[in-house]
C-alpha positions in Angstrom: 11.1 30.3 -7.5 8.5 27.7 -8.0 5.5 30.2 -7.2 7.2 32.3 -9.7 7.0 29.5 -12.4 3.4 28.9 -11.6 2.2 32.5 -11.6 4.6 33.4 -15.2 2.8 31.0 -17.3 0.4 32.7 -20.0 -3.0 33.3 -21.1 -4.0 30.4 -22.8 -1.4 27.8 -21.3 -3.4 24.6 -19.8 -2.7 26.1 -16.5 -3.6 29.8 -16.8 -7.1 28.8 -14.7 -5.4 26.8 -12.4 -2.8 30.1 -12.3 -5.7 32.2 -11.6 -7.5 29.5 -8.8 -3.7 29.6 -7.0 -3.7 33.2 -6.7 -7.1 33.4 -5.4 -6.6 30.8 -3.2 -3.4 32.1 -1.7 -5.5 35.8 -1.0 -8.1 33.8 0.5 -6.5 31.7 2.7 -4.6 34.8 4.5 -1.4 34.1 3.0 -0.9 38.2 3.6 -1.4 38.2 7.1 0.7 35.4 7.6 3.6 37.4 6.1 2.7 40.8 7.8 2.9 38.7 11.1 6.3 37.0 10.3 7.8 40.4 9.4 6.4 41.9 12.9 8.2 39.1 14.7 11.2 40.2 13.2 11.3 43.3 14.9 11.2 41.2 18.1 14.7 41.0 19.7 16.2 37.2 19.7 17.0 35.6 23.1 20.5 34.2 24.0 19.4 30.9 24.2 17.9 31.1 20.6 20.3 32.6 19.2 23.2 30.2 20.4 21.1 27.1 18.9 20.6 28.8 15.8 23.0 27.8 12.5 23.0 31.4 11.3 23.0 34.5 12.8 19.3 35.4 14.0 19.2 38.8 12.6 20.6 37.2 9.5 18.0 34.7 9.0 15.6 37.7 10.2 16.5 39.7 6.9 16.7 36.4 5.0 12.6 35.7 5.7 11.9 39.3 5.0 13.4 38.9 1.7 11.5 35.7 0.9 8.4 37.4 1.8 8.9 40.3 -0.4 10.0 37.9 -3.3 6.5 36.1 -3.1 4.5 39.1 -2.5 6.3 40.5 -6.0 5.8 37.6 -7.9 1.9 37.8 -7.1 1.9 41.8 -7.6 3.2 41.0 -10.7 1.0 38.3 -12.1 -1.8 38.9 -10.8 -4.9 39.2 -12.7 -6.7 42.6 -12.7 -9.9 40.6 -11.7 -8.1 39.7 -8.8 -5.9 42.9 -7.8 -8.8 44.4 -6.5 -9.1 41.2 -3.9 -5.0 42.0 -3.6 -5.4 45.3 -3.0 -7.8 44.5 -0.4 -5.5 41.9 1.2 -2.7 44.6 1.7 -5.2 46.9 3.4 -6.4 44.8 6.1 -2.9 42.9 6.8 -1.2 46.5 6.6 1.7 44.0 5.1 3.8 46.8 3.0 4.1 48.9 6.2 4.9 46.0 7.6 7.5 44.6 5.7 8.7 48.5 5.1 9.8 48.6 9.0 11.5 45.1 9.2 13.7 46.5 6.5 14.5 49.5 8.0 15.2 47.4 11.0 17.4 45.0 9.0 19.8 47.9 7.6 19.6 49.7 11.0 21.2 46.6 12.8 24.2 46.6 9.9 27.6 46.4 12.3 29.6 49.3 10.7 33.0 47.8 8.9 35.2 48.9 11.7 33.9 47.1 14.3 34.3 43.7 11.6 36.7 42.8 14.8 33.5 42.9 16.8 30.9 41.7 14.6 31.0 37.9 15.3 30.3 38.4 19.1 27.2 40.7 18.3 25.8 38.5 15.5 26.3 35.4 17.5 24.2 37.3 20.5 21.7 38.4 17.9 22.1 41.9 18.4 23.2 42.8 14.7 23.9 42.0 11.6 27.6 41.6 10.3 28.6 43.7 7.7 29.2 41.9 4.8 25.4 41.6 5.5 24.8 44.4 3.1 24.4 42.8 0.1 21.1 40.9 1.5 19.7 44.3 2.7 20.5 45.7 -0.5 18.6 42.3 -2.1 15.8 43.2 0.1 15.2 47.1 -0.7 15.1 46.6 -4.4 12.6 43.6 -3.9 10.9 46.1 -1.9 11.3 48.9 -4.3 10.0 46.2 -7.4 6.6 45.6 -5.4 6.1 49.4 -5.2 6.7 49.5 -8.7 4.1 46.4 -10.1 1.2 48.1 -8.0 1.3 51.1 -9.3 1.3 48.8 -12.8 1.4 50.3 -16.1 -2.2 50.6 -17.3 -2.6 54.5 -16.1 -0.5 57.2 -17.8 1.9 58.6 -15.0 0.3 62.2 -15.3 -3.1 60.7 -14.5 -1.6 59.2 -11.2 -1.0 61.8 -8.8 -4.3 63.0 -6.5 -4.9 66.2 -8.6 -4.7 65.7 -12.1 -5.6 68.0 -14.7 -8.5 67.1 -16.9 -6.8 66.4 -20.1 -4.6 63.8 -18.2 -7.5 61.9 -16.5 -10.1 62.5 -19.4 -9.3 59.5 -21.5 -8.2 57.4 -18.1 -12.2 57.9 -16.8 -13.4 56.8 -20.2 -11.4 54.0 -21.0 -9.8 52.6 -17.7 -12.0 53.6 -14.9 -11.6 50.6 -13.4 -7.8 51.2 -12.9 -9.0 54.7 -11.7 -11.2 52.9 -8.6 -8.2 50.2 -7.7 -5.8 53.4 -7.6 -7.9 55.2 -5.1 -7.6 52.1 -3.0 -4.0 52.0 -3.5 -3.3 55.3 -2.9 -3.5 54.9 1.0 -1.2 52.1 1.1 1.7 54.2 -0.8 1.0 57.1 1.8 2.2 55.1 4.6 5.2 56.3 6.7 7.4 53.2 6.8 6.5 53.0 2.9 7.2 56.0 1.8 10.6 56.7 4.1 11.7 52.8 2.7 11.1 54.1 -0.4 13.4 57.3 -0.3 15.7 55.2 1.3 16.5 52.9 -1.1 16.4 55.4 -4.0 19.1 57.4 -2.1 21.3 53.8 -1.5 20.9 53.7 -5.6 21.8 57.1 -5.9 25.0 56.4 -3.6 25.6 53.6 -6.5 26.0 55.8 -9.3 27.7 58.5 -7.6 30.6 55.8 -6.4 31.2 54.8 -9.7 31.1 58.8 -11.4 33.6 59.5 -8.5 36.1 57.9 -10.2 36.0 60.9 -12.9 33.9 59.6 -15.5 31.4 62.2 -15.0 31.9 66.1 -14.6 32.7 66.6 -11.3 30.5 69.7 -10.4 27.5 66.9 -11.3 28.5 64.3 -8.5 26.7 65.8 -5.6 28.7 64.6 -1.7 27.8 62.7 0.3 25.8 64.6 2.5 23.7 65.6 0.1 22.5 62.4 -0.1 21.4 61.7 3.3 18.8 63.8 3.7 17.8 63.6 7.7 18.5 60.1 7.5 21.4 58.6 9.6 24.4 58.8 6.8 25.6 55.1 7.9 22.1 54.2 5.9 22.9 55.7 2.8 25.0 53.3 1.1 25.8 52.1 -2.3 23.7 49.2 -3.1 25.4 45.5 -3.6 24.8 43.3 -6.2 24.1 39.7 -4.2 25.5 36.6 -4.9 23.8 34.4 -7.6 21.7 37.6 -8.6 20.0 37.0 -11.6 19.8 40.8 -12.6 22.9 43.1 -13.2 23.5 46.3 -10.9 22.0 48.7 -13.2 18.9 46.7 -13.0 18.8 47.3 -8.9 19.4 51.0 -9.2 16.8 51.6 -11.9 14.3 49.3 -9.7 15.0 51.3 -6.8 15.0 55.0 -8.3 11.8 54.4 -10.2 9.7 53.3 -7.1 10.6 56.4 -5.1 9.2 58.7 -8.4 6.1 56.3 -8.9 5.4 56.6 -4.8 5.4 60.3 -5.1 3.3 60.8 -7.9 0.6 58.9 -6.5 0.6 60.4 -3.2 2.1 64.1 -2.9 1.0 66.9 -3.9 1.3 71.0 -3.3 -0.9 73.6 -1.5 -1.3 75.7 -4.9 -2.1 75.0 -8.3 0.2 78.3 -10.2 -1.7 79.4 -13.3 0.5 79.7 -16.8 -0.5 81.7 -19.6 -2.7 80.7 -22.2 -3.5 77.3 -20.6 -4.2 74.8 -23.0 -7.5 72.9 -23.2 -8.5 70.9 -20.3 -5.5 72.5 -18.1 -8.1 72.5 -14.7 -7.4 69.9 -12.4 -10.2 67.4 -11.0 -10.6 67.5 -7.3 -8.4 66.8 -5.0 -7.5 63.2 -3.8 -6.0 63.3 -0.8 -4.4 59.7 0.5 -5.6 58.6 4.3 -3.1 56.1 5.2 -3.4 53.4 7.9 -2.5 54.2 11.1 0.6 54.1 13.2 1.1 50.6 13.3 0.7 49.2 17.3 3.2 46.7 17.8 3.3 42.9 17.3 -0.7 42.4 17.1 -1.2 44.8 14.7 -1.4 42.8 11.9 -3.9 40.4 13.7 -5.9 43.0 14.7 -5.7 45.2 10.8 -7.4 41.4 9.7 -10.5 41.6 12.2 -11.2 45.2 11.8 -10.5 46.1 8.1 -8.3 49.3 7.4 -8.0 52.2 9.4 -10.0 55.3 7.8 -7.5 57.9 10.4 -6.8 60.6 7.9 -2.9 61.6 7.7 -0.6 63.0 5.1 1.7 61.9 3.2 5.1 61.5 5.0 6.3 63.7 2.1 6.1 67.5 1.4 5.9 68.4 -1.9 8.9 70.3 -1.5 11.1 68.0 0.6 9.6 65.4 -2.0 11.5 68.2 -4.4 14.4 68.1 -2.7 14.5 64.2 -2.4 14.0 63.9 -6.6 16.6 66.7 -7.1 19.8 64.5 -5.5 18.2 61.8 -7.5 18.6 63.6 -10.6 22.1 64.6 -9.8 23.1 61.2 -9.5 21.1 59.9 -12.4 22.5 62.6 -14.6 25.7 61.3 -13.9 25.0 58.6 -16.3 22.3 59.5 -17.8 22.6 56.8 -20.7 22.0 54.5 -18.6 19.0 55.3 -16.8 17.3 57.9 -18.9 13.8 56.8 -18.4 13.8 57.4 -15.0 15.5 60.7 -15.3 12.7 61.3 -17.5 10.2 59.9 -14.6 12.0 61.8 -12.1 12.0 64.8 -14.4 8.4 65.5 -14.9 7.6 64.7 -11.5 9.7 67.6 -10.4 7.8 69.9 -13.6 4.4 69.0 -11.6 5.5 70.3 -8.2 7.0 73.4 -9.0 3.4 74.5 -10.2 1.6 73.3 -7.0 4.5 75.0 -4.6 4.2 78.6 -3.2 5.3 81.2 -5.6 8.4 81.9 -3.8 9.0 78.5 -2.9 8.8 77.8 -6.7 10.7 80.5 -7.7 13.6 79.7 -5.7 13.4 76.2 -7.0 13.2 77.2 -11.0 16.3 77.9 -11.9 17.9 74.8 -10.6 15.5 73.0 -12.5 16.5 74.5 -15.7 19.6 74.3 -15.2 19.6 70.4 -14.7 17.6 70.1 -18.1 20.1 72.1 -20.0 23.3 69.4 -19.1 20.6 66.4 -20.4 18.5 68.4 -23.4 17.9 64.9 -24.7 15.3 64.3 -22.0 13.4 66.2 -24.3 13.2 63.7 -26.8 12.9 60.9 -24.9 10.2 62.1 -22.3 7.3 63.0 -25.0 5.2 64.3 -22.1 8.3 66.4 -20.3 8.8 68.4 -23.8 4.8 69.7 -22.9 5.7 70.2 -19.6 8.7 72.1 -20.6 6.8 74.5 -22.5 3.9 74.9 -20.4 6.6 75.8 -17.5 7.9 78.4 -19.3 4.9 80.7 -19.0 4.2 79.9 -15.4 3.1 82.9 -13.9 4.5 83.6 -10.4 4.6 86.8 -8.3 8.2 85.9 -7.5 11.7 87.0 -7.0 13.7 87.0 -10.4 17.4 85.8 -9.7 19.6 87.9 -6.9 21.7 89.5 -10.4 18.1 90.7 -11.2 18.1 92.8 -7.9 20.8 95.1 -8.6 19.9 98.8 -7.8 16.6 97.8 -6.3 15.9 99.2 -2.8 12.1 98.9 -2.3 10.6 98.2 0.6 9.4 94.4 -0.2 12.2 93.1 2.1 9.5 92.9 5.4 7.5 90.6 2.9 10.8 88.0 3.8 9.5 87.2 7.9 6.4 86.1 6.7 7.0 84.3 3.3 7.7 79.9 4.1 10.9 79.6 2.0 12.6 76.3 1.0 15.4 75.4 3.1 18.2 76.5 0.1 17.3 80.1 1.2 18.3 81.8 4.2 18.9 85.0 5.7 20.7 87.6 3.1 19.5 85.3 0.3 16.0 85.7 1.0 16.0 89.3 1.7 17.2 89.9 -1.7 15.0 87.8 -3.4 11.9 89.8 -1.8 13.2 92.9 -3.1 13.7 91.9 -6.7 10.0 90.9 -6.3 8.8 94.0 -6.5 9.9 95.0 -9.8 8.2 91.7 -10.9 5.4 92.9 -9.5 5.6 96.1 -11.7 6.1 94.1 -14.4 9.5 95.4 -15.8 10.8 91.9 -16.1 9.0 89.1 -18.4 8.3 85.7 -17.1 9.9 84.9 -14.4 10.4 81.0 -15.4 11.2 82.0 -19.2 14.4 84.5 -18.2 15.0 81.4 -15.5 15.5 79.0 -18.8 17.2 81.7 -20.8 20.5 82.5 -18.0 20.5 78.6 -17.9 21.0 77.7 -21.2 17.9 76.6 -22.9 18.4 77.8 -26.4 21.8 76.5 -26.5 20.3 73.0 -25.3 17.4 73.0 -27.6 19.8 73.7 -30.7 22.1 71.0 -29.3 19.4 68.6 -28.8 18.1 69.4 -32.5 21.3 69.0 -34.2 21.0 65.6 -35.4 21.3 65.7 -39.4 20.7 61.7 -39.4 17.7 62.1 -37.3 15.8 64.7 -39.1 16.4 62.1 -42.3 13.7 60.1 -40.8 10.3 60.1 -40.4 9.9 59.0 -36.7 12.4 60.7 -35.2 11.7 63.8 -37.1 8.5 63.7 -35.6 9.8 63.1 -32.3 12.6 66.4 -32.5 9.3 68.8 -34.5 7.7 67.6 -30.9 10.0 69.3 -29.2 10.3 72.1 -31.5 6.2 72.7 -31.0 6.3 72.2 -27.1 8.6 74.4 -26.4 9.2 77.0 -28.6 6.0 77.0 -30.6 3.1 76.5 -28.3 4.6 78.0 -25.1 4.1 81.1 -27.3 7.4 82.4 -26.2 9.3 83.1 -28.9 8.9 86.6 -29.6 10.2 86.7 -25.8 13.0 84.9 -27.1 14.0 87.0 -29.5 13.7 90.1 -27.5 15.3 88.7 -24.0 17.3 86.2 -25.1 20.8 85.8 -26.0 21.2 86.8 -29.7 24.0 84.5 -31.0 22.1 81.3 -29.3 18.4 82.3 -31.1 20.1 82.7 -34.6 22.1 79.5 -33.7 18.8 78.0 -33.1 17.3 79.2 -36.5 20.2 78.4 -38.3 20.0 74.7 -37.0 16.2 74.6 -37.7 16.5 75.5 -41.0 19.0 73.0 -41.9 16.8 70.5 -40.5 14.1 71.2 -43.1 16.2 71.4 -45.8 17.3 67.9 -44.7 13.8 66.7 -44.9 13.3 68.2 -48.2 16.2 66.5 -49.9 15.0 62.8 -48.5 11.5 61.6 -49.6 10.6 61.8 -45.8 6.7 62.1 -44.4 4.8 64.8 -46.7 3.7 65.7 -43.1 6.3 66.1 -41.1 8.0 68.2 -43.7 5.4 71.2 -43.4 5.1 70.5 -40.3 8.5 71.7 -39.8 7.9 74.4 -42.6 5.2 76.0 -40.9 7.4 75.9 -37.6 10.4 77.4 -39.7 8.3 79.9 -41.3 7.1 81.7 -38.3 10.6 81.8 -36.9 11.9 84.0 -40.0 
C-alpha cells in the first residue's frame, strides 16, 4: 500500500521526480527478478520440518507472497511513466516474471483441498501439501491482480482494433502517425502476452468470472436458455478450477469489479496475440480495408525450472519462435462462453461484452470459410438478445455492417439444404471443421455449399443475420423516442443506422430476402425518429443526416 501511495501521486506534486527516480530505481536494482525468483520457489514443495515451524500454512503463505508480488508489479504497471515502460517492458522480458507468476498461480488453485475433504484439510495444510479450502477467496484475490496487470500493459493509448498483429490499414494509420512509439513498446509486449502460462492464466480466470455471473443468473434472473452449464465453462481445463470468484475480506473493490477485471484481460490478451490463417474478403471494402503485415508474437521459451529466472537475467530473452497458446478458433470458443455469461447481465458489464464482441467480429474474418460459416450464425444470434451493443460499441456497429457482406464459399444453414443432393458431400473428409460440427452435421453443410457456390442464395452472413433476428433488433434498439430528442444520442443511434444498414449496402437485400413485417417495422420506427428530430430544435445536422438515410429507405 505504501508503494502504491508513492507511485499515485501526480504530475506536478513535489514528488512526481522523486516518483519517477523510485520507479527507475526499483527496475534497475532487479526488483523483477527478485519477484520472478520468489514465485519459482513457490512451486518448490515445503518440507515437514518447515512446515511444522511455520504460523500458517506454507502453501497458504505461498499464495499469500504471490499475491504481494502481483500487487506491487500492478501498482508500477500502472504508474509508470511511458519513458520508463520501455525499461519495464524490458525488465519483464529478461526476468520472464509474468510467466512466472502465471504458473505459481496455477499452482496455488491446483493445490485448493476440494470442500469434501474440509474433514481432511487441516492434516494436508499442516503437511504443506495443499491449500484448505476456504483458501479460495486469496486465489481468487490473486487472479484478478493477475488479470489487472494484463490489463495496465496493454494501457489505453492504442485503439483496441490497432492491437492485434494484423491490423488493417485504416486502424493502424493514425496509430503510426501519432503514437508510434506505443506501436514499438507493443511489439515488445506482444511476446510476453503469447506466453503459455500467461495466456492459459488468463482464460482461466475469465472462465472463474464467468462461473460468477452464471451462479447468480441461476437463480432465474436471467432467461434460462442464456445461462450456459457448467461444462461449458471448463473448456479442457480440470472442472474443480472453474469456480466462481470470491470477493476477499477487506477488499476494497466490489465483486463486479473482479469479474469485469478478469473478463477484460482475457479479450485484451487475445487481441494482441491471436490471429487466423485467412483474411475473408467482404464486398465493397471500405478505404484502407488491407491489413499491414503480419506480426506474429515469439514468446519466451518453456520456462526450465527454478534457475530460470536467474539465467532469463544473464542472457536476455529467448528469440525461440512459438505460437500463441490460443487458436483463433478455440480463442472463439473461449470468448463465446464469455459472452454467454456476460449477456446474462449485460447491464452490468456491457463494455466488455462490447470488447468481447468485436473481438469475436475480427476472427470470424481470419477463420476458414467453413469454419466461419459454421460459427456465424451463433454470432448473430448473440447480438440480436443485446442489440444495444450496437450503440454502445461505436466500432462493433462498423463491424456489424462490414460482416454482413462477408463473402464466404460456405454452407448456408442445414434448413437451406433441403432437396439438395449434389455431390459436395466428399468435400466434408477434407474440410478442418470447428469442433460444434460432426458427422451428419457436416455432411449437410457441404452439400448446401454447392448451391452457394452457384450463387442461388445471397450472402451467406446477411441471410445468417436475417433468420436470427436482426431487423427486429435494429428496430428495437432504435426505438428510443427520448433518445432521438437529442443531439448526441441521435448521432450515436444514425451511427448505427449508417453502419449497418446504409453502408453495408444491404438493404435492397433486405427488402428482397428479409422478413417483410420486420423491414416495414423498421421503416416505420425510422421515420418516426425523424419526425422526432424535426419537432425539437435538434442538430441541423443530424436531422438530414437521418433525412437522407430515411429518404433512400422509401
Amino acid at each position: 500500500m505504501k508503494l502504491r501511495e508513492l507511485l499515485s501521486s501526480q504530475p506536478g506534486d513535489p514528488v512526481c521526480d522523486w516518483q519517477d527516480r523510485l520507479v527507475r530505481a526499483l527496475l534497475r536494482a532487479d526488483t523483477l527478478a527478485v519477484y520472478a525468483r520468489l514465485c519459482v520457489r513457490t512451486l518448490a514443495p515445503t518440507r515437514g520440518a518447515a512446515a511444522r515451524r511455520s504460523v500458517r500454512p506454507p502453501d497458504a503463505a505461498k499464495a499469500d507472497l504471490v499475491w504481494r508480488v502481483l500487487k506491487s508489479l500492478s501498482t508500477i504497471a500502472r504508474f509508470v511513466d511511458n519513458s520508463l515502460r520501455q525499461e519495464l517492458l524490458t525488465a519483464l522480458a529478461h526476468t520472464q516474471l509474468l510467466e512466472h507468476a502465471a504458473r505459481a498461480l496455477l499452482h496455488a488453485a491446483q493445490s485448493i483441498q476440494p470442500a469434501s475433504s474440509a474433514g481432511t484439510s487441516g492434516a494436508a495444510a499442516a503437511s504443506g501439501t495443499g491449500l484448505p479450502p476456504d483458501s479460495w477467496t486469496t486465489v481468487s484475490g490473486v487472479a484478478t491482480t493477475f488479470a489487472d496487470v494484463l490489463s495496465c500493459l496493454v494501457g489505453a493509448d492504442l485503439g483496441t482494433s490497432a492491437l492485434c498483429p494484423r491490423p488493417r490499414e485504416r486502424d493502424a494509420s493514425v496509430e503510426v502517425s501519432q503514437n508510434s512509439r506505443q506501436l514499438q513498446l507493443l511489439e515488445q509486449l506482444r511476446p510476453l502476452l503469447a506466453g503459455h502460462c500467461v495466456q492459459l492464466c488468463a482464460g482461466w480466470a475469465s472462465l472463474c468470472a464467468a462461473m460468477t455471473v452464471r451462479q447468480r443468473a441461476a437463480d432465474g434472473s436471467a432467461p434460462q436458455g442464456l445461462v450456459p452449464t457448467a461444462s461449458q465453462l471448463w473448456h479442457g481445463l480440470p472442472s474443480e478450477l472453474i469456480r466462481p470468484l470470491q470477493l476477499p475480506p477487506h477488499a476494497t473493490v466490489s465483486s463486479q469489479d473482479m469479474v469485469r477485471a478478469a473478463t477484460l484481460a482475457l479479450p485484451l490478451v487475445l487481441q494482441v496475440t491471436v490471429s487466423g490463417p485467412c483474411d475473408l474478403a467482404i464486398a465493397q471494402p471500405p478505404l484502407g480495408y488491407d491489413r499491414l503485415p503480419h506480426r506474429q508474437p515469439q514468446p519466451q521459451r518453456p520456462l526450465a525450472g527454478p534457475s530460470a529466472a536467474g539465467s532469463a537475467a544473464a542472457e536476455g530473452p529467448a528469440a525461440a519462435p512459438a505460437p500463441a497458446s490460443y487458436s483463433a478458433v478455440n480463442a472463439y470458443g473461449l470468448l463465446k462462453a464469455l459472452w454467454h455469461c456476460l449477456a446474462c447481465d449485460s447491464g452490468s458489464y456491457m463494455c466488455n461484452l462490447c470488447t468481447v464482441a468485436a473481438l469475436m467480429a475480427r476472427l470470424l474474418t481470419e477463420l476458414r470459410p467453413r469454419q466461419a460459416a459454421v460459427l456465424l450464425p451463433s454470432w448473430w444470434r448473440l447480438l440480436a438478445q443485446e442489440p444495444s451493443m450496437l450503440i454502445e460499441g461505436y466500432g462493433l456497429a462498423q463491424d456489424t455492417g462490414e460482416l454482413l457482406r462477408l463473402q464466404l464459399n460456405a454452407p448456408p444453414p442445414a434448413a437451406w439444404a433441403v432437396g439438395l443432393t449434389d455431390a459436395a458431400s466428399v468435400a466434408v473428409a477434407s474440410v478442418d471443421w470447428p469442433p460444434e460440427v460432426q458427422g451428419a452435421e457436416a455432411a449437410t453443410a457441404a452439400k448446401a455449399a454447392a448451391s452457394l457456390a452457384r450463387e442461388r442464395d445471397p450472402s451467406y452472413s446477411l441471410r445468417c443475420a436475417l433468420d436470427a433476428g436482426l431487423l427486429s433488433a435494429m428496430e428495437r434498439c432504435l426505438r428510443a423516442p427520448q433518445a432521438w430528442r437529442q443531439a448526441d444520442s441521435a448521432t450515436e443511434l444514425l451511427h448505427v443506422v449508417n453502419c449497418v444498414l446504409r453502408y453495408s449496402g444491404v438493404w435492397p437485400a433486405v427488402l428482397a430476402r428479409g422478413p417483410v413485417q420486420q423491414a416495414v417495422s423498421l421503416i416505420a420506427t425510422l421515420g418516426a425518429a425523424a419526425r422526432l428530430l424535426q419537432e425539437k430544435d435538434t442538430s441541423l445536422d443530424v436531422i438530414r443526416g437521418v433525412s437522407h438515410v430515411t429518404t433512400r429507405f422509401r
